[in-house]
Steps between C-alpha positions, in 0.01 A plus 500: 500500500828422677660211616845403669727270328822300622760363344749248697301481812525159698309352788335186641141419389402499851720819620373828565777702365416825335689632190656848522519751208385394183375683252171658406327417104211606377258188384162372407262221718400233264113499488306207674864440727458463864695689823639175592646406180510811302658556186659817400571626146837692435579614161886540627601088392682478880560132559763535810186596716414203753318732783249749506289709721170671470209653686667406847565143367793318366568221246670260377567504142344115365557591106603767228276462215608696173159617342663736212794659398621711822235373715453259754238345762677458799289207730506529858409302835445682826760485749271466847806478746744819388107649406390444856839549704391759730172322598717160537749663693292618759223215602588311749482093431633180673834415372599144402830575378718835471904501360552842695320357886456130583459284778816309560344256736219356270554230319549539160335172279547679144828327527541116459795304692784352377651206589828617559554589892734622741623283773681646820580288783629650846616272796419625815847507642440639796253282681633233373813579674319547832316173455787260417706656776596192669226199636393363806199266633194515707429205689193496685546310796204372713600600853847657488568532849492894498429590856138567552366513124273208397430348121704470253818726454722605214822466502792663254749295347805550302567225255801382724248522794230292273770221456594475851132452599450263254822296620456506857089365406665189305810474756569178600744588781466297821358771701119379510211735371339446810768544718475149567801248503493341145564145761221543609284582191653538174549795248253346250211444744555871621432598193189250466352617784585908437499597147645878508415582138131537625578779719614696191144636296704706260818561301547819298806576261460910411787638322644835709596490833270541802639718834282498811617602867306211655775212624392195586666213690469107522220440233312226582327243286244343790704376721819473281732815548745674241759709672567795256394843473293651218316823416110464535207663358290723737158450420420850742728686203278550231767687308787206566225247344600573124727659288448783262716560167411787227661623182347766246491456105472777220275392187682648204285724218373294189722587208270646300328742761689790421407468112354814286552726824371421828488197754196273374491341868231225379787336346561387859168317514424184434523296223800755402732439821417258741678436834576154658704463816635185576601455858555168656207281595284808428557355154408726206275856616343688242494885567310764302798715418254833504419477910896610547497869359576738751422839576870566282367330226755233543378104498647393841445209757567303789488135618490432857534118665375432853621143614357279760699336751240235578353357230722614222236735324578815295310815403651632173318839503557748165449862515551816340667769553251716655463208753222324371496162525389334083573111602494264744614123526548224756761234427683217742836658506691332786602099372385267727752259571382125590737298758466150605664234714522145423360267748428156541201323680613253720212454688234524230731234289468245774126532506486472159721199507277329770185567354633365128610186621173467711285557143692230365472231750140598552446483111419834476662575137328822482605581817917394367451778255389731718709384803804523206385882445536528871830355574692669162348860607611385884890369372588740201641879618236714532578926394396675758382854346445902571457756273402471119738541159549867338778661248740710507540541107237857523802695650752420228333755296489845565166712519494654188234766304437404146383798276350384167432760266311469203510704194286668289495621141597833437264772655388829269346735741608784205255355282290308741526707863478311820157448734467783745146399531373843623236805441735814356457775311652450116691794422701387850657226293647484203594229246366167489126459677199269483172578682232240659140645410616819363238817470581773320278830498548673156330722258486221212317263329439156626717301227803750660431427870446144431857496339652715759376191772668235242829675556468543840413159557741314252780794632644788343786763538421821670754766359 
């Protein structure tokens, strides 16, 4: 009989590679040796042979045994994968993993994270720009005295504008508040009687600068009048009721997507980049960096803010850019201001006086503590308050997009492919592959097919 030797030939356990060539010897099968593991005498002493094929099949050489002088017993083990190559190649099984085709957007878990990252911060320069453009109050004023309309209007102030307002409402000029003759009742009663600050339900510092077309004249606290003109708030003009700002933002590749060939575009998933925009009293908004590809293939986005005149409220909406919206938040973005006026209680100290020194002649020492309580709240300056505290401090800081990338070790896909995750034919790929539940039709025993869905399954190198 005749077999196939080869000398110098190299491949992978688990590769399919055929030799070419070789050359054809003459030989005898040891008795009692099997087709799996056969061993083949040779009475040329050839020790450089590590490959053989026979009968269809081929081998790996596993030993060179010399028997006698110019003999030898060369021991073999069946090669099932180069044996097998053309019944591999064409089944069709569900691919895990494939070097030549992969699945960029799966996520890859054969490598492990680092903790080494990549930290990119961009200030949104733009809106910030359009937001800090300026400043100007809202002062909600109940009455007004704007023609016909009823309720409570809103008013636009400059800072200069603010300050006047706030002087003339502490002046102590002699013109009376009342129009009446300060002879006939004086300044501080006036403002005992009418206490202006009431009139006033809110007090809103935003940072830009509000236009309107609506004018008003003579705004009126009650019956106390402020001569001065000032831009109002329309409630009929939906669109002159808030502001709107935008600015767009780019999310820059992870630095190892383009590694071995390729964009691996899971490396912009989570926990290997994460996204956090910081803007103002939004605080801190987590975005899932993989809702921004576009049609391109780029990672784009856009941040819109819709301001409230009224109540100060924002809408800090997020979207990509295909136009879908990915986050939403509410935050109190105008500063509400507080204002006050100090007063003092001349009536209700009197009472209080009277009604302590009646406790005490009548006794009444519970009563002194009490009446005491009355006649301190009644004599000591009283605040008189509209409006509540805020800050300021959330537009020093710019809107900014913080890109964290985090590393991982160093992928292989030469020697370990990539998922693709997908039913293919095998002789459509090449290189690295591994197979879930691999079948294999072939004309062998069951030890062979049985070590032909090892491979498969473990991976192996089609070639």
């Amino acid at each position: 009989m005749q077999i196939t030797i080869y000398s110098g030939f190299s491949k992978e356990v688990n590769s399919t590679k055929q030799p070419t060539g070789g050359t054809a010897v003459s030989c005898t099968l040891k008795e009692n040796t099997s087709l799996v593991n056969p061993v083949f005498i040779l009475n040329a002493a050839n020790f450089s042979t590590n490959y053989v094929s026979w009968n269809g099949r081929y081998y790996f050489v596993d030993d060179i045994v010399s028997i006698r002088n110019g003999a030898v017993e060369v021991h073999c083990k069946i090669d099932v994968l180069a044996t097998y190559k053309t019944a591999i190649g064409t089944s069709s099984q569900y691919v895990t993993r494939s070097a030549s085709r992969y699945d960029p957007s799966i996520v890859d878990n054969k490598y492990p994270t680092l903790t080494k990252t990549n930290i990119i911060k961009t200030e949104l320069n733009t809106i910030h720009s359009q937001i800090t453009s300026g400043g100007c109050y809202v002062i909600g004023i109940l009455g007004g005295g704007i023609g016909a309309l009823d309720g409570v209007k809103y008013f636009i102030m400059s800072p200069s504008d603010f300050a006047g307002l706030m002087d003339f409402m502490t002046d102590d000029v002699a013109s009376g508040i009342l129009d009446a003759p300060v002879t006939e009742i004086s300044k501080a009663l006036q403002k005992e009687l009418i206490n202006p600050y009431q009139y006033i339900v809110s007090c809103m510092y935003f940072p830009f600068t509000i236009s309107s077309a609506q004018v008003s004249q003579n705004i009126k606290f009650g019956w106390w009048e402020y001569n001065a003109s000032f831009d109002y708030i329309d409630p009929s003009d939906v669109n002159g009721t808030t502001a709107h700002f935008a600015d767009t933002f780019t999310i820059s590749m992870h630095p190892q997507a383009g590694e071995t060939g390729g964009t691996t575009s899971y490396l912009l998933a989570s926990p290997y980049t994460r996204l956090l925009l910081h803007c103002y009293a939004f605080g801190d908004v987590p975005l899932d960096p993989l809702m921004f590809k576009n049609v391109n293939g780029d990672y784009k986005g856009k941040i819109d803010i819709y301001v409230d005149y009224y109540s100060g409220v924002a809408l800090l909406e997020v979207s990509n850019d295909n136009g879908a919206v990915v986050s939403r938040n509410w935050a109190q973005f105008g500063v509400p201001v507080q204002i006050s006026q100090v007063t003092q209680s001349l009536l209700n100290g009197a009472v209080g006086a009277v009604s302590t020194a009646g406790a005490v002649l009548q006794g009444n020492f519970i009563g002194v503590l009490s009446g005491v309580g009355d006649a301190v709240q009644g004599m000591l300056p009283q605040v008189e308050k509209s409006g509540a505290y805020g800050s300021r401090a959330q537009f020093m800081v710019k809107p900014s997009l913080t890109i964290i990338h985090t590393y991982i070790t160093s992928p292989d896909r030469t020697h370990n492919g990539a998922p693709l995750m997908d039913r293919v034919t095998i002789n459509n790929l090449s290189g690295y592959i591994q197979v879930e539940n691999p079948d294999v039709d072939i004309a062998g025993t069951l030890s062979e097919k049985n070590e032909i869905i090892g491979y498969m399954q473990g991976g192996f190198y089609y070639e």
